[in-house]
PyMOL CGO cylinders between C-alpha atoms (Angstrom):
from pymol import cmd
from pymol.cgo import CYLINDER

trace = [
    CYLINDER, 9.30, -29.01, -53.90, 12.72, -28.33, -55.09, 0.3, 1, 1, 1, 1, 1, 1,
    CYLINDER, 12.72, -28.33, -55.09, 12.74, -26.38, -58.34, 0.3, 1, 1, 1, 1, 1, 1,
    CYLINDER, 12.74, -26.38, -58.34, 15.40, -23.97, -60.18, 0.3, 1, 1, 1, 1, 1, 1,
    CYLINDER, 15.40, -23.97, -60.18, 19.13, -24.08, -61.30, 0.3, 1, 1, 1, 1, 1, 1,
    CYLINDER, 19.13, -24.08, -61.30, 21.66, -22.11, -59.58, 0.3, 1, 1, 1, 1, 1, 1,
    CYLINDER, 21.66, -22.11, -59.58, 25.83, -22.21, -60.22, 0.3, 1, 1, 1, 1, 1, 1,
    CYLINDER, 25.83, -22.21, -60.22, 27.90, -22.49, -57.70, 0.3, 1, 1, 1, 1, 1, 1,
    CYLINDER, 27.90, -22.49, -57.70, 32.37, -23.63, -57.65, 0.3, 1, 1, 1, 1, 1, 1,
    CYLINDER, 32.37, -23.63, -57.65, 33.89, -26.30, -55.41, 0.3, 1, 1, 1, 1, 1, 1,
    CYLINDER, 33.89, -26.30, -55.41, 36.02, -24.72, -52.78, 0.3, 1, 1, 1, 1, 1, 1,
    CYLINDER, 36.02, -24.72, -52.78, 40.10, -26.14, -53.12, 0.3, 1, 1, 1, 1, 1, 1,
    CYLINDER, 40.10, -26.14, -53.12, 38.57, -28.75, -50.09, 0.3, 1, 1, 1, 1, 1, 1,
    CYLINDER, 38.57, -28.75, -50.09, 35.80, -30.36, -51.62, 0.3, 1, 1, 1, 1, 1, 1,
    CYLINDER, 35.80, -30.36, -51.62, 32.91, -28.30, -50.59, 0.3, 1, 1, 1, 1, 1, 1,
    CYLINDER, 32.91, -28.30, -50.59, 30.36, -26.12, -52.31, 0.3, 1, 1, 1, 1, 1, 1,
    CYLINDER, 30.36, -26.12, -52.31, 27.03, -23.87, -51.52, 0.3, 1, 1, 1, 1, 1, 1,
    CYLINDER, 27.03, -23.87, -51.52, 23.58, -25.92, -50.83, 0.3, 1, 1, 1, 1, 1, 1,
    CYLINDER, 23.58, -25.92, -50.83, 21.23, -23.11, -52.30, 0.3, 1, 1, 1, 1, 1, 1,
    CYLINDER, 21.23, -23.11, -52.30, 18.98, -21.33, -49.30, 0.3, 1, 1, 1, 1, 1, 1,
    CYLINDER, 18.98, -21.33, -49.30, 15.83, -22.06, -51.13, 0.3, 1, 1, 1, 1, 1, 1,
    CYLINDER, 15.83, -22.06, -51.13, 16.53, -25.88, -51.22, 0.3, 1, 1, 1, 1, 1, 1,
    CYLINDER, 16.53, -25.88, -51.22, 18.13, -26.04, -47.50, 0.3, 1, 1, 1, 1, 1, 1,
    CYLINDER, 18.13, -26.04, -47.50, 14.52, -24.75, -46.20, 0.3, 1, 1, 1, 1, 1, 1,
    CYLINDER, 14.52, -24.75, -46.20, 13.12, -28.14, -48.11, 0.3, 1, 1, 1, 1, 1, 1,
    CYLINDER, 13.12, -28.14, -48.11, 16.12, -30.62, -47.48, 0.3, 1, 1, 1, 1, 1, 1,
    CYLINDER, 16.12, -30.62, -47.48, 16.63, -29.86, -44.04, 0.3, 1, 1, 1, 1, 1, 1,
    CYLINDER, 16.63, -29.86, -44.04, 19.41, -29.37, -41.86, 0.3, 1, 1, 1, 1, 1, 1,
    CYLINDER, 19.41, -29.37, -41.86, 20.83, -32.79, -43.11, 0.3, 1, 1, 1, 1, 1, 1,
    CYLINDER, 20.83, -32.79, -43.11, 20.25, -34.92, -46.80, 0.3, 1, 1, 1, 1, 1, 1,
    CYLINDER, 20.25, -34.92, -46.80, 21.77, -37.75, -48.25, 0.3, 1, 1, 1, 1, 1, 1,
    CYLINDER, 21.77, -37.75, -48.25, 24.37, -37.63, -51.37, 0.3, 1, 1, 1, 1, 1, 1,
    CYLINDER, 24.37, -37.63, -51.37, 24.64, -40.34, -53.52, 0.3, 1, 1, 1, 1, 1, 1,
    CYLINDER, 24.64, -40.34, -53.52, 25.32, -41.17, -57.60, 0.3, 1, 1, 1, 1, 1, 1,
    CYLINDER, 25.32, -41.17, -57.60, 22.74, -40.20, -59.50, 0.3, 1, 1, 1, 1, 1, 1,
    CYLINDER, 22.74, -40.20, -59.50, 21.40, -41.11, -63.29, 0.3, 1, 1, 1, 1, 1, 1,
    CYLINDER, 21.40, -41.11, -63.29, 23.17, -39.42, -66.43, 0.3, 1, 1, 1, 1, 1, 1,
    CYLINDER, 23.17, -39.42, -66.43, 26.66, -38.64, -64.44, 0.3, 1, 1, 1, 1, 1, 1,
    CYLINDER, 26.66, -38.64, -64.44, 25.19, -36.85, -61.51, 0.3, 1, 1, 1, 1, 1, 1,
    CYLINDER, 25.19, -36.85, -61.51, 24.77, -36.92, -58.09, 0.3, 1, 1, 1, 1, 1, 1,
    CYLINDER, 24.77, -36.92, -58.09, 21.16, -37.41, -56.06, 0.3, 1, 1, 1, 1, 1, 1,
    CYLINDER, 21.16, -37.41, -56.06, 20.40, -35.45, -53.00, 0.3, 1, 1, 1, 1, 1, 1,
    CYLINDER, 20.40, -35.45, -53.00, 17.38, -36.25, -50.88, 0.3, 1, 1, 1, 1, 1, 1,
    CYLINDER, 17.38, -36.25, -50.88, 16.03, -35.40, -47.51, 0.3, 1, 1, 1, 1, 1, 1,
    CYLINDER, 16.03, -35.40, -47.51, 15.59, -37.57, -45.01, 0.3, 1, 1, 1, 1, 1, 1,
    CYLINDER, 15.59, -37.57, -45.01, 12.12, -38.73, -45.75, 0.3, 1, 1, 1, 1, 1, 1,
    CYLINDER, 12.12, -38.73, -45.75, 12.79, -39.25, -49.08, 0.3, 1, 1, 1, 1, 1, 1,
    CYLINDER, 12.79, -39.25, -49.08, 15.79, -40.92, -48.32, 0.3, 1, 1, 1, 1, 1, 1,
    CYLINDER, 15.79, -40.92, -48.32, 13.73, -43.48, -46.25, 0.3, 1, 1, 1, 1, 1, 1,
    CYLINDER, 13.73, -43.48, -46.25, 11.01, -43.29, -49.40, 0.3, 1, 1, 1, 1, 1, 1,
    CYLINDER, 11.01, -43.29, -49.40, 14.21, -44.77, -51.50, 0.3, 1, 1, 1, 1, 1, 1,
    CYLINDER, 14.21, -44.77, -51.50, 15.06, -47.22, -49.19, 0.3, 1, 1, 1, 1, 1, 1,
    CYLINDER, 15.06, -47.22, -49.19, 12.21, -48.58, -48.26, 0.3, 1, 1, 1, 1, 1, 1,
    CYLINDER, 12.21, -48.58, -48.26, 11.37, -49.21, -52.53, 0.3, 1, 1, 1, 1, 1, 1,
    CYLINDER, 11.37, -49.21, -52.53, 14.18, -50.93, -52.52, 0.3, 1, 1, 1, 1, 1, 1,
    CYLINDER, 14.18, -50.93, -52.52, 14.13, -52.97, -49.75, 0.3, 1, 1, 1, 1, 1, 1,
    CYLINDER, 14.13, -52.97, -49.75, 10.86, -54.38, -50.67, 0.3, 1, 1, 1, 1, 1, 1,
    CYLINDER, 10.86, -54.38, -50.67, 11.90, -55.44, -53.96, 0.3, 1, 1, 1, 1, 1, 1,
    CYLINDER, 11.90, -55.44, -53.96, 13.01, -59.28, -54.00, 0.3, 1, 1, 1, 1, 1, 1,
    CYLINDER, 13.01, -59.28, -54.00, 16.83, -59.46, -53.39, 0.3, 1, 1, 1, 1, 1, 1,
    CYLINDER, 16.83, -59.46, -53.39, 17.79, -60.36, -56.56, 0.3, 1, 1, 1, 1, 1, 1,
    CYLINDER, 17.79, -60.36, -56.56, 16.13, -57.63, -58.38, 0.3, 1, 1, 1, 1, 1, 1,
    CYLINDER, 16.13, -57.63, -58.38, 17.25, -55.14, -56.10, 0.3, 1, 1, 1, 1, 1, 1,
    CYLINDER, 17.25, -55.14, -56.10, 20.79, -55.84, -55.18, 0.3, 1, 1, 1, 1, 1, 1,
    CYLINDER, 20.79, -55.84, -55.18, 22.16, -53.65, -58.21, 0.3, 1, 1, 1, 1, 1, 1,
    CYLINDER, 22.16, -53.65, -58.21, 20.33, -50.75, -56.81, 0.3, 1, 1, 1, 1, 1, 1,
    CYLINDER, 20.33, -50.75, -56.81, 21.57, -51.35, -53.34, 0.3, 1, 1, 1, 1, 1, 1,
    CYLINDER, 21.57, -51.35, -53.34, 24.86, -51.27, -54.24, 0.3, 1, 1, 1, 1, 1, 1,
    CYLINDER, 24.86, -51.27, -54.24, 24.48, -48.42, -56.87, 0.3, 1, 1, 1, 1, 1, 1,
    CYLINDER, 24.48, -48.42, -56.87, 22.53, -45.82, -54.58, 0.3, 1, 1, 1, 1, 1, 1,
    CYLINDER, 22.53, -45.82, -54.58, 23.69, -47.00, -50.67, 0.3, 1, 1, 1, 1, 1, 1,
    CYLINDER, 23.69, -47.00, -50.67, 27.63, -48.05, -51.40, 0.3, 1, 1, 1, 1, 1, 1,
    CYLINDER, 27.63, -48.05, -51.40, 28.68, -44.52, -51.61, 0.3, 1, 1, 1, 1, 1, 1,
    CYLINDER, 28.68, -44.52, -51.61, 26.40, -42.58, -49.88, 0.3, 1, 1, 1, 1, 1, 1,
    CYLINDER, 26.40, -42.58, -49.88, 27.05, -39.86, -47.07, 0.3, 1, 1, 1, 1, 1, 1,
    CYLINDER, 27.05, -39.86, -47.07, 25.01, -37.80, -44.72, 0.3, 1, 1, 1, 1, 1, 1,
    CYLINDER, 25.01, -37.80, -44.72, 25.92, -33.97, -45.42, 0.3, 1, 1, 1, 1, 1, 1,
    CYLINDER, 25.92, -33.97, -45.42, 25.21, -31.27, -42.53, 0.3, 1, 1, 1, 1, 1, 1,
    CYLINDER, 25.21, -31.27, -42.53, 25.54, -27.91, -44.24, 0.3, 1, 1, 1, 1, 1, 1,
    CYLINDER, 25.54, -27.91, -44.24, 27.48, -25.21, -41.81, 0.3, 1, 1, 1, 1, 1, 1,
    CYLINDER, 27.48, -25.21, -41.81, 26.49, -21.77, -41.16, 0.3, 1, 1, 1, 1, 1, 1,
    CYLINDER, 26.49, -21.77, -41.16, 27.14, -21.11, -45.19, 0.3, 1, 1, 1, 1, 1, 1,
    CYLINDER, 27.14, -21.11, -45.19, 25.35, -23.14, -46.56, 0.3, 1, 1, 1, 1, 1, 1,
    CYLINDER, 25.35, -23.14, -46.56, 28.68, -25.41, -47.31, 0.3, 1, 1, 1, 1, 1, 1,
    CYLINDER, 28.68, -25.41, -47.31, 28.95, -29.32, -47.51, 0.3, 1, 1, 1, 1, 1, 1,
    CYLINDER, 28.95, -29.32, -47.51, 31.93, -31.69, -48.48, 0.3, 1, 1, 1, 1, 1, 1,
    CYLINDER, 31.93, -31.69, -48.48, 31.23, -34.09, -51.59, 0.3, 1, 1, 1, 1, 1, 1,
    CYLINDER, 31.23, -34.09, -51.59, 34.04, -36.75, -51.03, 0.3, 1, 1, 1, 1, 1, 1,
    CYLINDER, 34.04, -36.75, -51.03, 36.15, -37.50, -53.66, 0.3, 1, 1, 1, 1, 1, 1,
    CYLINDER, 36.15, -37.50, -53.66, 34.35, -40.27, -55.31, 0.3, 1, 1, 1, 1, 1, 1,
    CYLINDER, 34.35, -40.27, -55.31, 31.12, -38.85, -55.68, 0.3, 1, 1, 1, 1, 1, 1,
    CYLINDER, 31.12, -38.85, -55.68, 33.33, -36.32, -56.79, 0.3, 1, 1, 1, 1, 1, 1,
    CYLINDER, 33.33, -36.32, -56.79, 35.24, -38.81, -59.23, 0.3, 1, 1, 1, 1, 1, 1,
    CYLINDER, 35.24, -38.81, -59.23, 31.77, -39.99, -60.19, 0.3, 1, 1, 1, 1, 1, 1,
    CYLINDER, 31.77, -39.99, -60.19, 29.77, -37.00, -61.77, 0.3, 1, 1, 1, 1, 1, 1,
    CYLINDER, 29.77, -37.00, -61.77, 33.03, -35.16, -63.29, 0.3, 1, 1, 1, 1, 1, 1,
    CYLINDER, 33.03, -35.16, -63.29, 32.72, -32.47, -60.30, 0.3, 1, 1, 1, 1, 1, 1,
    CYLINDER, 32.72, -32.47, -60.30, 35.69, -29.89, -60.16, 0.3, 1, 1, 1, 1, 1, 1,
    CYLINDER, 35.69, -29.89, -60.16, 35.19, -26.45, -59.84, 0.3, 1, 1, 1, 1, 1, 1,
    CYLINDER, 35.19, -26.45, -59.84, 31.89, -24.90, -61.98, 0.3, 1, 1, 1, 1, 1, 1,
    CYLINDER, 31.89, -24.90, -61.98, 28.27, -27.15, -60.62, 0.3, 1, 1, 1, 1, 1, 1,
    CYLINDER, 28.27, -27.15, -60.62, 25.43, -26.33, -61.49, 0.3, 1, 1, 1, 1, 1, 1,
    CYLINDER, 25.43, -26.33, -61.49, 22.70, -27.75, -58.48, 0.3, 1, 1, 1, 1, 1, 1,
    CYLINDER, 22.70, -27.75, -58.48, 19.63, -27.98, -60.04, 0.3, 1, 1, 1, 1, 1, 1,
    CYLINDER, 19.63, -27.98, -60.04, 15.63, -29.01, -58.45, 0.3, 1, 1, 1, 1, 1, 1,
    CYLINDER, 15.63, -29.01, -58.45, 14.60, -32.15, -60.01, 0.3, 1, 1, 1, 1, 1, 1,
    CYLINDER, 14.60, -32.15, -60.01, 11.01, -32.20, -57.80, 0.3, 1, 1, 1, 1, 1, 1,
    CYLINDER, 11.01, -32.20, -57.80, 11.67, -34.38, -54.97, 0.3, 1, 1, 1, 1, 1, 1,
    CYLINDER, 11.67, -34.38, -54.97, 15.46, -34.34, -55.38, 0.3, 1, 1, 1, 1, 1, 1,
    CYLINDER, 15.46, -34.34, -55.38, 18.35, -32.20, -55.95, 0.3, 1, 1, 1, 1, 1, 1,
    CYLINDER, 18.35, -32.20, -55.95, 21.01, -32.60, -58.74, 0.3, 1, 1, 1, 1, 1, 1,
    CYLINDER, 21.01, -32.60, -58.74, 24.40, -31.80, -58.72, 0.3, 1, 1, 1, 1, 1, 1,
    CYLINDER, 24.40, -31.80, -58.72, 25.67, -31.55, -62.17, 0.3, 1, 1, 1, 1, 1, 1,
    CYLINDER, 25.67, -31.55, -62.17, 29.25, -30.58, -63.70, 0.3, 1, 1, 1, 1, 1, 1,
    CYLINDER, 29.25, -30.58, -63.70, 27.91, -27.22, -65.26, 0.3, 1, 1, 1, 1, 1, 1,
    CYLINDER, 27.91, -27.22, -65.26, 29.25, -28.78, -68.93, 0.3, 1, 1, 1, 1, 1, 1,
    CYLINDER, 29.25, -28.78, -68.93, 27.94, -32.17, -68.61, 0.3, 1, 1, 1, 1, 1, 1,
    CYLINDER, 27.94, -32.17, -68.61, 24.72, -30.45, -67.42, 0.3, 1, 1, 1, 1, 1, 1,
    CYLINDER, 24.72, -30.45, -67.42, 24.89, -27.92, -71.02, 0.3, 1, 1, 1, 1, 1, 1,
    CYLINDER, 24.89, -27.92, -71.02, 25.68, -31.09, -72.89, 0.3, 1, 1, 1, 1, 1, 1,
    CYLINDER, 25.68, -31.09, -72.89, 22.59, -32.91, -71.22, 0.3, 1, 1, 1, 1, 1, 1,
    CYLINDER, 22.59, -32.91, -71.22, 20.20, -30.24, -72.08, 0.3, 1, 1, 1, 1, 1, 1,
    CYLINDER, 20.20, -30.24, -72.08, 21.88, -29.64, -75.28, 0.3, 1, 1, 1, 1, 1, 1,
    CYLINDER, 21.88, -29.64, -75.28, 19.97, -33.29, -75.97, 0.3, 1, 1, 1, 1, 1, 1,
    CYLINDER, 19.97, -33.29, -75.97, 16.54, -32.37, -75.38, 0.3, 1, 1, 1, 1, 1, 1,
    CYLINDER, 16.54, -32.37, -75.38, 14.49, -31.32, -78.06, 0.3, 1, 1, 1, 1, 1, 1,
    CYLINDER, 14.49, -31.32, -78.06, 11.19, -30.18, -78.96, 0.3, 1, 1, 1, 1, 1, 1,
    CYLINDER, 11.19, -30.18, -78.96, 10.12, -33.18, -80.05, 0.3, 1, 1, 1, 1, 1, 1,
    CYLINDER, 10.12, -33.18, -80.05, 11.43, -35.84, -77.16, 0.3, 1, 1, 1, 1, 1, 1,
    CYLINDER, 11.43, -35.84, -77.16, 9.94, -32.75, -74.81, 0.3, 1, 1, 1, 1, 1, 1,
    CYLINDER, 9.94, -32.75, -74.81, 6.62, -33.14, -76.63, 0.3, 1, 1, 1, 1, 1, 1,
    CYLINDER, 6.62, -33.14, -76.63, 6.38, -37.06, -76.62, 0.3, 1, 1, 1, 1, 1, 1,
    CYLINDER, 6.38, -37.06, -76.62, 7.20, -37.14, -72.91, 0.3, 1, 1, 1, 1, 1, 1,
    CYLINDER, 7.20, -37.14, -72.91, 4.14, -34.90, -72.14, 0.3, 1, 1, 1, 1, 1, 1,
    CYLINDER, 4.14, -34.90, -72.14, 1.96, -37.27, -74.57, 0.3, 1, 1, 1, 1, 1, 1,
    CYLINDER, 1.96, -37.27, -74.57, 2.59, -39.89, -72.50, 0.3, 1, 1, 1, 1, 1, 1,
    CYLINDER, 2.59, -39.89, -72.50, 1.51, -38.52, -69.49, 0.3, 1, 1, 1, 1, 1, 1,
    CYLINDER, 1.51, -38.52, -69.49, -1.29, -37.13, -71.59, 0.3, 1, 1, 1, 1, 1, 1,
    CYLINDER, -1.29, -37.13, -71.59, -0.34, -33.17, -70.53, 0.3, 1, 1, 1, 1, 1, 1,
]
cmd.load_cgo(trace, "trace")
């Protein structure tokens, strides 16, 4: 399970820090690709799979948005030694990424967030919508 938030800065060629805790649970490769809100997704393999699989066995014409949303820009990322992966310029482009991210555990996923379009996310969340959610799911 991927939980926590750690801050890390894009190095001057694209690349920044995978945390340790979630390269034991991604492995030694995941899949990038633009997230919800204005970040980006990053799954293992078998959730990667998990994805496509959902997708594929939706009926073409409900899921061709979602193919071309999730799979168009998409890249396998190998960490090195450090811990360091290259997010190419339009996934780059995509969530507002340029120095300060914030990588956050989202349960099965990872999130890579701008660090202030991450503050200004949470900055939404109140009590209240907090509260409701957990109704729902009758927590």
């Amino acid at each position: 399970m991927l939980i926590g938030e750690y801050q890390h800065n894009i190095d001057p060629k694209g690349r920044v820090i995978m945390p340790s805790k979630f390269r034991e649970d991604l492995g030694s490769s995941f899949f990038i690709t633009k997230g919800l809100d204005g970040c980006l997704f990053v799954l293992s393999p078998d959730e990667w799979t998990r994805m496509q699989e959902k997708i594929g066995a939706m009926p073409l014409s409900r899921a061709r948005g979602l193919q071309r949303f999730f799979f168009s820009g998409a890249v396998e990322a190998q960490p090195d030694r450090q811990g360091r992966f290259l997010i190419p310029q339009p996934l780059r482009d995509y969530a507002g990424l340029s120095k300060d991210v914030t990588i956050i555990g989202a349960s099965s996923r990872a999130e890579i967030w701008d660090t202030e379009r991450w503050e200004a996310f949470n900055s939404t969340l109140t009590q209240d919508s907090i509260a409701e959610a957990m109704d729902s799911l009758e927590l």
